[in-house]
C-alpha positions as CSV (number, residue, x, y, z in Angstrom):
1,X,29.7,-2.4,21.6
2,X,29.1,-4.2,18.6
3,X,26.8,-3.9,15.9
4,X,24.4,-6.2,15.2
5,X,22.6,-7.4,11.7
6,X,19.2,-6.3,13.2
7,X,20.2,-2.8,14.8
8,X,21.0,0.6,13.7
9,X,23.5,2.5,15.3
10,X,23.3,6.5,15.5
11,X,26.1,8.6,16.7
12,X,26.5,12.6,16.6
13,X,28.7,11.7,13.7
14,X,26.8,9.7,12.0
15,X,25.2,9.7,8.4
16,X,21.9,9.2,10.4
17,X,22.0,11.8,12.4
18,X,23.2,14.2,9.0
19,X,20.4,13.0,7.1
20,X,17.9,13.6,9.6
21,X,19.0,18.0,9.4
22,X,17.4,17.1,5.9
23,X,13.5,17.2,7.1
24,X,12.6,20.3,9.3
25,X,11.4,18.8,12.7
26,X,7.6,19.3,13.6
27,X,7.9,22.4,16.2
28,X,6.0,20.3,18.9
29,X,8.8,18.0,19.2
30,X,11.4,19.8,21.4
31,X,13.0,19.4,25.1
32,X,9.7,20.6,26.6
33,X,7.5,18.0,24.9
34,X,7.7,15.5,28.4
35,X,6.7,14.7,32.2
36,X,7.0,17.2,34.7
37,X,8.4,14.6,36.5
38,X,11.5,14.2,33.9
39,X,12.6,17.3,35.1
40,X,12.3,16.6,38.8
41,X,14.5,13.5,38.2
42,X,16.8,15.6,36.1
43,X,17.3,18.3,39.2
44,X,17.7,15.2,41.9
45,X,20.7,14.0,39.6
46,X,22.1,16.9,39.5
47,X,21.9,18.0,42.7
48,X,23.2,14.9,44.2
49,X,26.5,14.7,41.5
50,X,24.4,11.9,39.2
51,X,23.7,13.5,36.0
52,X,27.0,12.4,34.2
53,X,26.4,8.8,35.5
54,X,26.7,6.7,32.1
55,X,23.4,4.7,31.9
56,X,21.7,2.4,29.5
57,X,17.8,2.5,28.7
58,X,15.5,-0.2,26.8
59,X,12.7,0.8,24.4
60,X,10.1,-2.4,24.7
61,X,6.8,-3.4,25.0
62,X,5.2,-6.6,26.4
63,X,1.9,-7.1,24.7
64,X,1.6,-7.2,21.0
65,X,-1.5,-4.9,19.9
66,X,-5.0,-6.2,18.7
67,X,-4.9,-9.7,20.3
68,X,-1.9,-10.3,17.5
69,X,1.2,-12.2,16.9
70,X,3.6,-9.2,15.9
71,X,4.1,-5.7,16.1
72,X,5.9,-3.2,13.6
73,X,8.2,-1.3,14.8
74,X,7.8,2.6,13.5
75,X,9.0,6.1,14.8
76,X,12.8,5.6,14.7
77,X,12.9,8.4,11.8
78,X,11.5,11.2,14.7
79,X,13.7,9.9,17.4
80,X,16.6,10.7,15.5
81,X,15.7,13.8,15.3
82,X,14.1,15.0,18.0
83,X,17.8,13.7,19.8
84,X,20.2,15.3,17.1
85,X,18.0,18.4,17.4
86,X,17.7,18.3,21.6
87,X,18.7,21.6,22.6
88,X,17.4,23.9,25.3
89,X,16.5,27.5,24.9
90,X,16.1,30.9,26.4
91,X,12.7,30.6,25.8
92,X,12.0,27.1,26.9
93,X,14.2,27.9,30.4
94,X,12.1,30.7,31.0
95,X,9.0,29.3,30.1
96,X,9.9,26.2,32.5
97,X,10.7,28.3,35.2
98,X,6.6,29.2,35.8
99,X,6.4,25.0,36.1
100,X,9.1,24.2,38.6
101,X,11.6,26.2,41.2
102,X,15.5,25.0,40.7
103,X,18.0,27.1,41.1
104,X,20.3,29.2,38.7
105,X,23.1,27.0,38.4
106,X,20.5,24.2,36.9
107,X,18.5,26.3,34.5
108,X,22.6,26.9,33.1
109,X,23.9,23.5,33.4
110,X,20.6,22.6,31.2
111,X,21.1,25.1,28.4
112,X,24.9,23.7,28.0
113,X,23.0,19.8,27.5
114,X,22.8,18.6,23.8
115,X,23.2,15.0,22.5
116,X,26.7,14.0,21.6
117,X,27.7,11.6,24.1
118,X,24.0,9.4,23.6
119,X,24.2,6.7,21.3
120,X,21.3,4.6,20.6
121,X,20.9,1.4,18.7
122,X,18.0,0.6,17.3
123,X,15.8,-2.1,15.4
124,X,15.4,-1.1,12.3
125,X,12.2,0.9,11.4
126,X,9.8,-1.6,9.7
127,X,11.0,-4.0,11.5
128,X,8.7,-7.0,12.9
129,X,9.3,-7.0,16.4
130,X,7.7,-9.3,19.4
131,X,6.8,-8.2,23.4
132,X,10.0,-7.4,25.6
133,X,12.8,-7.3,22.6
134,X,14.4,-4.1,23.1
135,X,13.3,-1.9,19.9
136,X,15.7,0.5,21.2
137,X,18.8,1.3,23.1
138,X,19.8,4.3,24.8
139,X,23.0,5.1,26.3
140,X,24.6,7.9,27.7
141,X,24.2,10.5,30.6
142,X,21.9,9.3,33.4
143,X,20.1,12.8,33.0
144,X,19.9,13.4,29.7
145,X,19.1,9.9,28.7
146,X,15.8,10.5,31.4
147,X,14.9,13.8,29.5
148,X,14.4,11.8,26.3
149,X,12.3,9.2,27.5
150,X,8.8,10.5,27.4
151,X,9.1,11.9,23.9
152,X,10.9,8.9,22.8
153,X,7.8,6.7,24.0
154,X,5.6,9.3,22.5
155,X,7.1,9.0,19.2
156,X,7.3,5.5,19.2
157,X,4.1,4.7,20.4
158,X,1.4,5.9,17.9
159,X,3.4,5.3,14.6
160,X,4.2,1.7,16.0
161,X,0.6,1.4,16.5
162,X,-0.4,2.5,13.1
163,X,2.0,1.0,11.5
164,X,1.0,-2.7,13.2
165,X,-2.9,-1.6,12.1
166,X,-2.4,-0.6,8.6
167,X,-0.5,-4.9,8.0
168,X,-2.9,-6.4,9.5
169,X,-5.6,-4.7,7.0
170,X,-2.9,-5.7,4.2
171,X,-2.7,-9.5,5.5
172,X,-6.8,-9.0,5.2
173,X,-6.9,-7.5,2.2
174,X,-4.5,-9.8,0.2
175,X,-1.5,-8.3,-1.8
176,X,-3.1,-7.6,-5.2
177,X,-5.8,-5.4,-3.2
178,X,-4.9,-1.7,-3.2
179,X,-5.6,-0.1,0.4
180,X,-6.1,3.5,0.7
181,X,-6.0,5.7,4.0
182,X,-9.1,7.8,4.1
183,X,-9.3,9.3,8.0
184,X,-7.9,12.1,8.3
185,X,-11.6,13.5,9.3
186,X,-11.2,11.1,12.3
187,X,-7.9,11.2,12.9
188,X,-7.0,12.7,16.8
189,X,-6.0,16.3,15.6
190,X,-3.4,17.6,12.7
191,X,-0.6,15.8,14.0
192,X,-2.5,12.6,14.6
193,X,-3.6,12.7,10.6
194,X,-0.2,13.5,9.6
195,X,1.4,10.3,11.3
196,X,-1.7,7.8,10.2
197,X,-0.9,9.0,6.4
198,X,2.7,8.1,6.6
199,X,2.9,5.2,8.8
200,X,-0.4,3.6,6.7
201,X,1.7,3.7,3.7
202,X,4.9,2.1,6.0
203,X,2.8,-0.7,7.1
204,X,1.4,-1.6,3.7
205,X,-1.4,1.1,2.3
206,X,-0.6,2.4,-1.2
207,X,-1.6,6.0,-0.6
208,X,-4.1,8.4,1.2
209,X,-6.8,11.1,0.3
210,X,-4.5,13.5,2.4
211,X,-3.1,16.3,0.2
212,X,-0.4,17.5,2.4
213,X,1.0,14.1,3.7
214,X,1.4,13.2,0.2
215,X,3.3,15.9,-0.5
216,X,5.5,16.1,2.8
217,X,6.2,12.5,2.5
218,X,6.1,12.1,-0.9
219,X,3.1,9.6,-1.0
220,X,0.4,8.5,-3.6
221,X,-2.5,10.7,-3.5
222,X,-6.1,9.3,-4.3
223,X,-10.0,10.7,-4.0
224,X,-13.3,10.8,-6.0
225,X,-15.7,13.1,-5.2
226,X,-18.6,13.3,-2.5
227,X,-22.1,13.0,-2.2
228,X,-22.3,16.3,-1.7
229,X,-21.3,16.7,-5.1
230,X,-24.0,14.5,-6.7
231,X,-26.6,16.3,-4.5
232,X,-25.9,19.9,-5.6
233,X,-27.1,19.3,-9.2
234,X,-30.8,18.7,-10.2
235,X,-30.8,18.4,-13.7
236,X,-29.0,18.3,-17.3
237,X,-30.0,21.9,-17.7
238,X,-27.9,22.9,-15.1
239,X,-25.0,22.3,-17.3
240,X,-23.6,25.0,-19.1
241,X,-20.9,23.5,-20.8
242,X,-21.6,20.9,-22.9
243,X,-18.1,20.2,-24.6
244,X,-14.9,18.3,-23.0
245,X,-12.3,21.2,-23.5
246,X,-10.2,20.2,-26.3
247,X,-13.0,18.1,-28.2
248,X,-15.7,18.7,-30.3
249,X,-19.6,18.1,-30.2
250,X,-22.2,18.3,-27.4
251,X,-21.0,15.6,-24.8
252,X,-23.7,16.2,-22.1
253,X,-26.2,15.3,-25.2
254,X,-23.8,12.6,-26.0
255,X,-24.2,10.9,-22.7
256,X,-28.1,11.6,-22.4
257,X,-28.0,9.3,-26.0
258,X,-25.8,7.2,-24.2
259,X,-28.5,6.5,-21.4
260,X,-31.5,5.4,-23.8
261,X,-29.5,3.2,-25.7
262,X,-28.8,1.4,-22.3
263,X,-32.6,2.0,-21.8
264,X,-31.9,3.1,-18.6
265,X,-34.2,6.3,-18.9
266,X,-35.1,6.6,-15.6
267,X,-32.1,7.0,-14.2
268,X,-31.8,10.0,-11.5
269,X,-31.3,13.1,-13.5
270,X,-29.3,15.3,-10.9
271,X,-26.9,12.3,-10.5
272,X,-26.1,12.2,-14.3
273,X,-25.4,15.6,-14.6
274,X,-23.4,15.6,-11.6
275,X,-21.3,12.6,-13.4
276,X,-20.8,14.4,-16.7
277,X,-19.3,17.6,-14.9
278,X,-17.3,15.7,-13.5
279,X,-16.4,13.7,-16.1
280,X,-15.8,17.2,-17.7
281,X,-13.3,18.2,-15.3
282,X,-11.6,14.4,-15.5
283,X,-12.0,12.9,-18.7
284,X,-9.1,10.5,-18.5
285,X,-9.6,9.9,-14.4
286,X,-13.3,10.0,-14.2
287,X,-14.1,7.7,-11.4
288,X,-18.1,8.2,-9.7
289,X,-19.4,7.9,-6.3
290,X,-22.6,5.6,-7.5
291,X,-25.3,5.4,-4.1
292,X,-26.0,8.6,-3.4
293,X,-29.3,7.3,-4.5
294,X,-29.6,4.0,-5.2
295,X,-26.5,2.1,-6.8
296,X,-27.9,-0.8,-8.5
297,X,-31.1,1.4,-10.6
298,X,-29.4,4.8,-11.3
299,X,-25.9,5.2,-10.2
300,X,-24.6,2.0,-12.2
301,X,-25.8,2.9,-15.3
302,X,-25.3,6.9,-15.1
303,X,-21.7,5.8,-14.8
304,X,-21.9,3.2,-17.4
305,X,-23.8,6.1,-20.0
306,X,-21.2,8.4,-19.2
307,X,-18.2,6.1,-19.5
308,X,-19.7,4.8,-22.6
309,X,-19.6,8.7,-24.4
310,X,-16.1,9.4,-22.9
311,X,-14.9,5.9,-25.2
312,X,-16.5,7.6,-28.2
313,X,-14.6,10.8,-27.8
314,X,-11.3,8.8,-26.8
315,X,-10.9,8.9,-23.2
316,X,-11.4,6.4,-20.6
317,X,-13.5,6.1,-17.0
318,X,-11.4,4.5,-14.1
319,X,-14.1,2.9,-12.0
320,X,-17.1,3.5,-9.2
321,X,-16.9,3.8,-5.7
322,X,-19.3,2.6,-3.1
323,X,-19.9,4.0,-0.1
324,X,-22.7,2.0,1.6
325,X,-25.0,-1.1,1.4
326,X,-23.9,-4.4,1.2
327,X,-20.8,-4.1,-0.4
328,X,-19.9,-7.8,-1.5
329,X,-23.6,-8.1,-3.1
330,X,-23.0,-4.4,-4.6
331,X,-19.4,-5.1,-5.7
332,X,-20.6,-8.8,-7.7
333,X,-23.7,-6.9,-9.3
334,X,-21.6,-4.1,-10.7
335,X,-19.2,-6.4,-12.1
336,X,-21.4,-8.5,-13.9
337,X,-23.1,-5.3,-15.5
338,X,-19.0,-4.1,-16.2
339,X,-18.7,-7.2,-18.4
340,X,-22.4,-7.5,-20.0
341,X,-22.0,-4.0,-21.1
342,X,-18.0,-5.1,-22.4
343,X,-19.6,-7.8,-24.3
344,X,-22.1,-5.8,-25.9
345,X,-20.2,-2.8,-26.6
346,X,-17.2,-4.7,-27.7
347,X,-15.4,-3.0,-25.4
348,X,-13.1,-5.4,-23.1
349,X,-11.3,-3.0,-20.8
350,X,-14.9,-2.2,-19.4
351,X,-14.6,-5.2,-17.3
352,X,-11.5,-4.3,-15.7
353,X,-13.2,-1.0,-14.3
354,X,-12.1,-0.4,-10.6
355,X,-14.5,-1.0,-7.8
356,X,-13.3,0.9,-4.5
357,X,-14.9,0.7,-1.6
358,X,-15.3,2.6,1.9
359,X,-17.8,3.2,5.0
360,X,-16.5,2.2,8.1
361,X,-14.1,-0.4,6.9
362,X,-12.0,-2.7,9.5
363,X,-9.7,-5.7,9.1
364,X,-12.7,-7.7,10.1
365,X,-15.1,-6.6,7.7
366,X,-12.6,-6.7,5.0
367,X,-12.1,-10.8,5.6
368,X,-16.1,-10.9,5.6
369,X,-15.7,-9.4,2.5
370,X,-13.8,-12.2,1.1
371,X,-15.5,-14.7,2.6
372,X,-18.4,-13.5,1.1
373,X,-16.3,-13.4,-2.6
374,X,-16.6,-9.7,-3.3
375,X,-15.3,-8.0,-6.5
376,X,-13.7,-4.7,-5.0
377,X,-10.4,-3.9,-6.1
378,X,-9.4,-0.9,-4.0
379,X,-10.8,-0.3,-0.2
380,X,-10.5,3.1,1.3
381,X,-10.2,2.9,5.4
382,X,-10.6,5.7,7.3
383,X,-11.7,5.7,11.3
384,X,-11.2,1.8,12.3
385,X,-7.6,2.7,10.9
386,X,-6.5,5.8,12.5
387,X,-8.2,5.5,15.7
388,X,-7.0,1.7,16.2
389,X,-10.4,0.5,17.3
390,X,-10.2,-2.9,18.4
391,X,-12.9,-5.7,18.1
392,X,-10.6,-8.3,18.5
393,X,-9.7,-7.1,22.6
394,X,-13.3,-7.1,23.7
395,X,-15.0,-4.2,22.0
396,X,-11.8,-1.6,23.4
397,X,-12.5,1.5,21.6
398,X,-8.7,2.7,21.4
399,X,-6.2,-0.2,21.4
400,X,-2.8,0.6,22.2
401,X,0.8,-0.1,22.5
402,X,2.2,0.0,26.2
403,X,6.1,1.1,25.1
404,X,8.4,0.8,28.2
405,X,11.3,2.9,28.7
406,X,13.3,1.0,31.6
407,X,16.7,1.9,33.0
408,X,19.0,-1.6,32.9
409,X,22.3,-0.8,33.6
410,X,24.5,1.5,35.2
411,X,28.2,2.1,36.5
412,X,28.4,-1.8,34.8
413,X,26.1,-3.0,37.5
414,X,22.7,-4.5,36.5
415,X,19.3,-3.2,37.6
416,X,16.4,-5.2,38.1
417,X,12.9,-3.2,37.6
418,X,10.3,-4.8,38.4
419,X,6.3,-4.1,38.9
420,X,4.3,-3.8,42.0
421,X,4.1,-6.7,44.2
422,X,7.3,-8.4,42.2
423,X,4.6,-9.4,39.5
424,X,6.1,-11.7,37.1
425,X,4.7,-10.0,33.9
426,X,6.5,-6.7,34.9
427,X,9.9,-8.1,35.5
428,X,12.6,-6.7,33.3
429,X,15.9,-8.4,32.8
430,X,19.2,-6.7,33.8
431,X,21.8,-5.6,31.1
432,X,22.6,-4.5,27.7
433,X,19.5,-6.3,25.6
434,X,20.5,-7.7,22.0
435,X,17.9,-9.2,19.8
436,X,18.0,-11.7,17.7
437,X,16.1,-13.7,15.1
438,X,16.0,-17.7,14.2
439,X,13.6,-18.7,11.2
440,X,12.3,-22.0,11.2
441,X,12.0,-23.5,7.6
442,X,8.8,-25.7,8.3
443,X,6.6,-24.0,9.7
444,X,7.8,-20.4,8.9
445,X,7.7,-18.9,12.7
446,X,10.0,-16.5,14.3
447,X,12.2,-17.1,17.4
448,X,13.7,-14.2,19.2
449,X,16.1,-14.3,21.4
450,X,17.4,-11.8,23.9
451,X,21.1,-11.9,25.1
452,X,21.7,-9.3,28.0
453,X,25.0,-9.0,29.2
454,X,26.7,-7.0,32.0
455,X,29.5,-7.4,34.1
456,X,30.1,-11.0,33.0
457,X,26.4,-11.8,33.7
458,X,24.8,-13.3,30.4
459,X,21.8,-15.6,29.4
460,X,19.3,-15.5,26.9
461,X,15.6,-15.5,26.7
462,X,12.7,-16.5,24.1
């Protein structure tokens, strides 16, 4: 078979499949990670003398996620290596044996299966893709092909999902925006966290607040502090050190100066010291959490006092972060305090301070924003990321990618699978799918086409 420009051909010799021994497969991904019902199949074809029949599969979908246009494709990276990596073991056999009664002769014929007759080709991951363009192919065995497609969908599914989530907030957003992935708190378990963080930063975010994605996948890592934070302090006299290492003078009494020459007095007193401990810790990355108590009256100007004594002693504050309240109104106000106190000061890079903002953000709320002209330059999403909740498909909580993993072809005769009742919106082609792309110049839109072919039989589809 031919390659094509938009697919990615693995093979047990391929550079793929070598680069993918690079990155330790997550332990949960193995042979038993699938349907009881894949190894029911498996026995049937091997009882009856199928299991060597060469088959083809398709990887599709037909419904693009959140009421949208497109979908991204995501996930390939795992397939590759949960099938270079499929192998059975002692452990697994006997473990399956408490599930389902086989004989002997099938528990051995299934240690001896591993993957170097199945050849997939594949859209490339990243891809834009559209309902019922195979994102992948999967030929080989007929029983070994049937093993892979549960964990196949499952690693497809969630990432592609993700993936599709974490665009749309960047199309929202706007490309000068930075985006952050904040839910791993929310996420659905470890693994769930670990694939939101990486597939996020795939689809568009520029890093996340967890520690050990960024360092498995080599991603930016980003956080402040909480409000927790601000609310275990009480007062200035809870602060026993009073220098920045490495400088000189009293900075705590520096920033209480700083404050009355703002004539901002009044100020919350806990919430100041909490923000000169940790400007302590982070003199050159000091950025505050400002309404734990109330952002425009204390927060704002505890930051501004501090930020003001860390220019004196020569370091600089990165921004404020707001976690609550109106955040367009909250975003503007703080702004035009950023550049009074520039003008006043003299000090123009005050103006530029970062404004980041989280709480329950969503693609919807984040074009609100923009309708209603807000100043924040960074917006942290945590739950209405992860968890995919729609608004858009009437209130779903969960919105989700139905991946299909259809048999078309077979001995070089086509299949035809279709739904219950021969409905129209289930119907699958037969053959070998190939997509491919058309770009109109004016308007910009996609065309896809699909050319299936088998035993001479060949038409296309849009």
């Amino acid at each position: 078979m031919e390659r094509m420009p938009t697919e990615e051909k693995m093979t047990s010799e391929g550079r793929t499949m070598t680069a993918a021994k690079e990155d330790a497969i997550n332990s949960n991904i193995n042979p038993l990670l699938t349907d009881l019902y894949q190894f029911s199949m498996a026995y049937a074809y091997w009882k009856t003398g199928k299991h060597n029949d060469k088959a083809v599969f398709d990887l599709f979908f037909r419904k693009n996620p959140f009421g949208g246009e497109f979908t991204i494709f995501a996930g390939l990276e795992e397939c590759l290596k949960f099938v270079q990596n499929f192998k059975f073991t002692d452990s697994m056999i006997q473990n399956l044996k408490t599930k389902i009664i086989c004989p002997e002769k099938f528990w051995k014929w299934l240690m001896t299966l591993d993957s170097k007759e199945v050849k997939i080709y594949a859209m490339k991951e990243g891809s834009i893709v559209f309902p019922r363009c195979p994102l992948m192919r999967i030929e080989g065995p007929l029983a070994i092909c049937q093993l892979l497609e549960t964990t196949l969908l499952c690693l497809v599914n969630y990432p592609s999902l993700i993936c599709t989530n974490a665009a749309r907030h960047r199309w929202a957003a706007g490309k000068e925006k930075d985006l952050l992935e904040f839910g791993m708190r929310r996420a659905q378990g470890p693994d769930g966290a670990m694939s939101a963080s990486k597939y996020a930063v795939m689809g568009g975010f520029n890093g996340t607040s967890n520690v050990l994605a960024s360092i498995k996948f080599g991603l930016a890592c980003n956080g402040t502090h909480a409000h927790s934070f601000v609310a275990a302090f009480q007062g200035i006299d809870e602060l026993k050190q009073r220098s920045i290492e490495g400088g000189k003078g009293d900075f705590v009494q520096l920033c209480v100066e700083k404050r009355k020459l703002l004539k901002k007095e009044n100020t919350n007193e806990g919430e100041l010291a909490a923000f000169i401990s940790f400007a302590q810790a982070f003199p050159d990355r000091f950025l505050a959490l400002i309404d734990t108590y109330d952002t425009i009256a204390s927060g704002l100007w505890n930051f501004l006092a501090v930020s003001l004594a860390l220019h004196d002693i020569g370091h600089k504050s990165l921004g404020v972060r707001l976690d609550s309240g109106d955040l367009a109104y909250l975003s503007k106000e703080c702004r035009k305090e950023f550049s009074k106190i520039a003008e006043e000061h003299k000090i123009p890079y005050f103006k530029k301070f970062k404004i980041v903002a989280s709480n329950g953000l969503s693609e919807e709320i984040i074009y609100e924003l923009k309708r209603q002209g807000h100043e924040i330059d960074t917006f942290g999403v945590g739950t209405n990321l992860v968890t995919c909740k729609s608004t858009v498909t009437h209130n779903q909580w969960c919105e989700m990618i139905f991946m299909i993993f259809a048999s078309i072809a077979r001995f070089g005769v086509c299949l035809q699978a279709c739904g219950i009742e021969w409905s129209a919106k289930n119907q699958n082609q037969p053959g070998r799918g190939k997509g491919y792309d058309s770009w109109k110049e004016k308007p910009v839109s996609p065309i896809w086409y699909i050319r299936r072919t088998c035993s001479g039989y060949s038409h296309g589809s849009r």
